[in-house]
N, C-alpha and C positions, 0 to 999 in steps of 0.2 A: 854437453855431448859434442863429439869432436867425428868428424866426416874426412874421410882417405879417399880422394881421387886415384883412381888407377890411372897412370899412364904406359901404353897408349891405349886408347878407347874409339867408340866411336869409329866413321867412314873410316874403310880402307881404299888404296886406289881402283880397285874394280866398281865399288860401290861408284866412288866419285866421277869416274867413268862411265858408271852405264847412268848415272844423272843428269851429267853433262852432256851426253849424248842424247838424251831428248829434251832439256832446255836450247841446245844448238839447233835442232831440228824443227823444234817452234818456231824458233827466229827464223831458219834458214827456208823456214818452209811454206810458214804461216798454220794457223790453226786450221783442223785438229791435227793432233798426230796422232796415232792407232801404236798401242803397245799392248800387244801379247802377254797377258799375266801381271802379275806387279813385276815392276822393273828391278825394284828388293823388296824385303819381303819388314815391310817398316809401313806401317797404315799412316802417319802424319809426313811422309815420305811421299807418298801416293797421293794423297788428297791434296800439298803441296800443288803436286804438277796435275792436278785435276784441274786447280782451280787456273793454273797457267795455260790450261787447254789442252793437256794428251785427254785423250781416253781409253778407258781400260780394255779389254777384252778378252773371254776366256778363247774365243772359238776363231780361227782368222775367215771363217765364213762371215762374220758380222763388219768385216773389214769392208768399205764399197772399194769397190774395182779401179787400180790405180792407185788407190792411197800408199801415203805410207808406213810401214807398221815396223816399230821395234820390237825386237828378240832380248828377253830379260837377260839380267846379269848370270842368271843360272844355268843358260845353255839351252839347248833347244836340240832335238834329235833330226837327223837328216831328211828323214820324211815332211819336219815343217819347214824346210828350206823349198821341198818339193811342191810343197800343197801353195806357197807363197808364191811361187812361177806360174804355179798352174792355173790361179784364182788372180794373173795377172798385178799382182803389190809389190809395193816399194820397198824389201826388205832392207833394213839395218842391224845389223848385227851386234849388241850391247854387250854381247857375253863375256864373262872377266877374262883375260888372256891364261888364267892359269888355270879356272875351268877349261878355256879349249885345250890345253897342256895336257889333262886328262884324255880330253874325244882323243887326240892323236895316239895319245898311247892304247887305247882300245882302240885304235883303228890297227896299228899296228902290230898289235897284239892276235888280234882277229888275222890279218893277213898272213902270220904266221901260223894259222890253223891252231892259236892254244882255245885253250877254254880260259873265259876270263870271268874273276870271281870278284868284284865289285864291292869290297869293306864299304857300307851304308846303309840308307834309311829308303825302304825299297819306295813309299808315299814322300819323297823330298824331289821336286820339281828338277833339281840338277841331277839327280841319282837318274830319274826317267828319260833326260837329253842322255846320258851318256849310254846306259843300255841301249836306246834307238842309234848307237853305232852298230851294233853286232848283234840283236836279240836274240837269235837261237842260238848263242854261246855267249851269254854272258849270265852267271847268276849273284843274286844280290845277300850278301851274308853283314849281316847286321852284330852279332855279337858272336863271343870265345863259346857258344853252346851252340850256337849254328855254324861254326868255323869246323867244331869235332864230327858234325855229321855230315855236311854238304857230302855229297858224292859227284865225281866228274867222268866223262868218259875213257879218259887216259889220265891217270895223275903224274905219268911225264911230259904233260904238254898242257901246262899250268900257267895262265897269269895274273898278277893281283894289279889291283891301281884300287883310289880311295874316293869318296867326296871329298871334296877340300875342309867341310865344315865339321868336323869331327872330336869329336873327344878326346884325344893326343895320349891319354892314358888307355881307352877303350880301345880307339884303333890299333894301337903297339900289342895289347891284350889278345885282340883278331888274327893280329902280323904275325904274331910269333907262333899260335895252333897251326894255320895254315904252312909257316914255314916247316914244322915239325912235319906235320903230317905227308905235304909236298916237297920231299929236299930240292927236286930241282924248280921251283918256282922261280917264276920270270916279275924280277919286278919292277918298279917305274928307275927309269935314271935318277932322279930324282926326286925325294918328298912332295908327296900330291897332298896334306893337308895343307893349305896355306899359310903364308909367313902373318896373316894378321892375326889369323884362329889363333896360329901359336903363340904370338907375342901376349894377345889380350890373356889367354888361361895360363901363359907365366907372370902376367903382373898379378894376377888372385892365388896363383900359387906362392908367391913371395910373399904375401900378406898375413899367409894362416898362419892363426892363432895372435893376432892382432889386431881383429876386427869381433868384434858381440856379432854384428847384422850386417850380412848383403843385399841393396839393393840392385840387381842387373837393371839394366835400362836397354829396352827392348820388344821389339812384337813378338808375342807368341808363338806366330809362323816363322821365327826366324832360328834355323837350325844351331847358328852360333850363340846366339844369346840363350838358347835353352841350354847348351852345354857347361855355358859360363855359371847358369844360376845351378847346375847340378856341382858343378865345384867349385859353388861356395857351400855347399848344403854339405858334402864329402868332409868339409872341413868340422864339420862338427856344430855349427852354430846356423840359426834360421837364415833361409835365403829368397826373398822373391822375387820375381820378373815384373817390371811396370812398364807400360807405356809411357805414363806420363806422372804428374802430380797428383793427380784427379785417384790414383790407385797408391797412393801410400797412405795406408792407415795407423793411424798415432798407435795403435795400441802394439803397433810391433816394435818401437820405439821403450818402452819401461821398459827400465832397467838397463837398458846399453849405452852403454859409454862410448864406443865408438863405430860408427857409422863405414862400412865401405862400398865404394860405389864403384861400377865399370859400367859399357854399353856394350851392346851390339854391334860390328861391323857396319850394319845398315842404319845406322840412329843417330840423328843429325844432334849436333852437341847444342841446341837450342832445347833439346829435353831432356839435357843431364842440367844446366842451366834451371829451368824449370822445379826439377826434383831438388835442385838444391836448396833456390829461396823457398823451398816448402819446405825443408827440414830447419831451415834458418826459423821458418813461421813457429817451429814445433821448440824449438831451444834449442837447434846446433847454435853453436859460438865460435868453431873453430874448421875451416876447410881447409884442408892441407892437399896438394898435388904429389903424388909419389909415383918419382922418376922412373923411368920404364924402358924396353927396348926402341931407339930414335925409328921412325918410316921414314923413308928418306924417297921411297921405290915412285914412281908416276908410269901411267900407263898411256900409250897414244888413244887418240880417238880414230873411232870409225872414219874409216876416206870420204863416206859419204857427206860427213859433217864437218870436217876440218876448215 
């Protein structure tokens, strides 16, 4: 059995970013630190810097007065920047620079009075920051069958922006109803899915019809790694999403010959590492890396932490 590394995989620099910026924050700070939500959305990612000392927290009331609390990589709506002043904390802001690239453009978009229609997953933690820019003109259209009914108050004073973590075929699928239906639609300067989303579902797209079995490597919660395991699954052949070792089971293994693996954005390569001496355990012989688009991109950290 022979196993295909997707390259690139795994951390992108927002991830690496909003991680760094609470290992900084422990040193700089001392224990605990207080972060708002998972900082990605990766559980051995989490418990990592659990046992380093942040703590987690859904509510920033459980925060004590004074501390300091990080804002995940996903973004955070304006109102908890408000609730953070008012309940006196120490905000730091982790969020990826190209999710705020989003807020701005619905900030923008809102001050130009359009209505803005939000391509996403209306329960994804980034999708809920960026509505909390504009909530009574922003609504959240998830697929090409919600794109043909939405209704808006004026359809000459339209704009679209995306989650970053998206489907690249799904979203173009959304783009292009919306643009039919709105000719004059306002949309981002720029490609709001992210350059990692896309790189990782073009190294699985290069692959099809080359691979028996996809393993993604990845949480559950994490909206890029669901997307990746949906295309490998598009491609015709079985695909599942693991955490770790502990969730590959041999019997998806007969009968394939060749093994291809990628990760999630947020899934530190110490558990693609993992999944591999376990297929090694099972009778891979043969790991091969296939070359992919370079990341070359790094992103500053928070002023608070530098």
């Amino acid at each position: 059995m022979k196993v295909l590394l997707c390259r690139p995989r795994g951390f992108c620099a927002g991830v690496e970013r909003a991680i760094e910026t609470v290992e900084r924050a422990l040193a700089k700070f001392g224990r605990p630190i207080y972060v708002r939500h998972e900082i990605v959305h990766n559980k051995v990612v989490v418990q990592d810097l659990v046992q380093k000392g942040a703590i987690f927290v859904d509510e920033l009331a459980d925060v004590p007065t004074g501390a300091h609390v990080i804002f995940s990589a996903h973004g955070v709506a304006p109102t908890v920047f408000a609730d953070a002043q008012r309940l006196h904390l120490q905000a730091i802001d982790a969020t990826c620079p190209l999710v705020t690239k989003v807020h701005a453009e619905a900030k923008r978009f809102a001050a130009r009075g359009l209505t803005i229609l939000l391509i996403g997953h209306a329960d994804h933690v980034e999708v809920e920051g960026v509505v909390g820019e504009a909530p009574e003109r922003t609504i959240v259209v998830a697929t090409a069958d919600e794109a043909e009914r939405v209704t808006v108050p004026d359809p000459d004073k339209v704009g679209v922006v995306t989650q970053t973590t998206l489907s690249i075929d799904e979203a173009m699928r959304v783009m292009s109803v919306l643009k039919r239906r709105f000719p004059k639609l306002v949309t981002p300067r720029k490609e709001d899915i992210c350059y990692a989303t896309t790189n990782r579902q073009t190294a699985v797209k290069n692959l099809r019809g080359k691979v028996d079995l996809w393993l993604v490597i990845g949480d559950p919660m994490s909206s890029n790694s669901n997307r990746l395991r949906e295309l490998g699954a598009d491609s015709g052949v079985h695909a599942h999403l693991v955490l770790g070792p502990g969730e590959v089971d041999p019997a998806w293994l007969r009968g394939v010959g060749t093994v291809g693996i990628t990760s999630g954005a947020s899934t530190p390569e110490t558990s693609v590492e993992a999944v591999v001496a376990r297929l090694r355990e099972l009778g891979a012989t043969d790991v091969e890396e296939v070359a992919g688009e370079p990341e070359l991109i790094e992103f500053s950290l928070p002023l608070e932490v530098r």
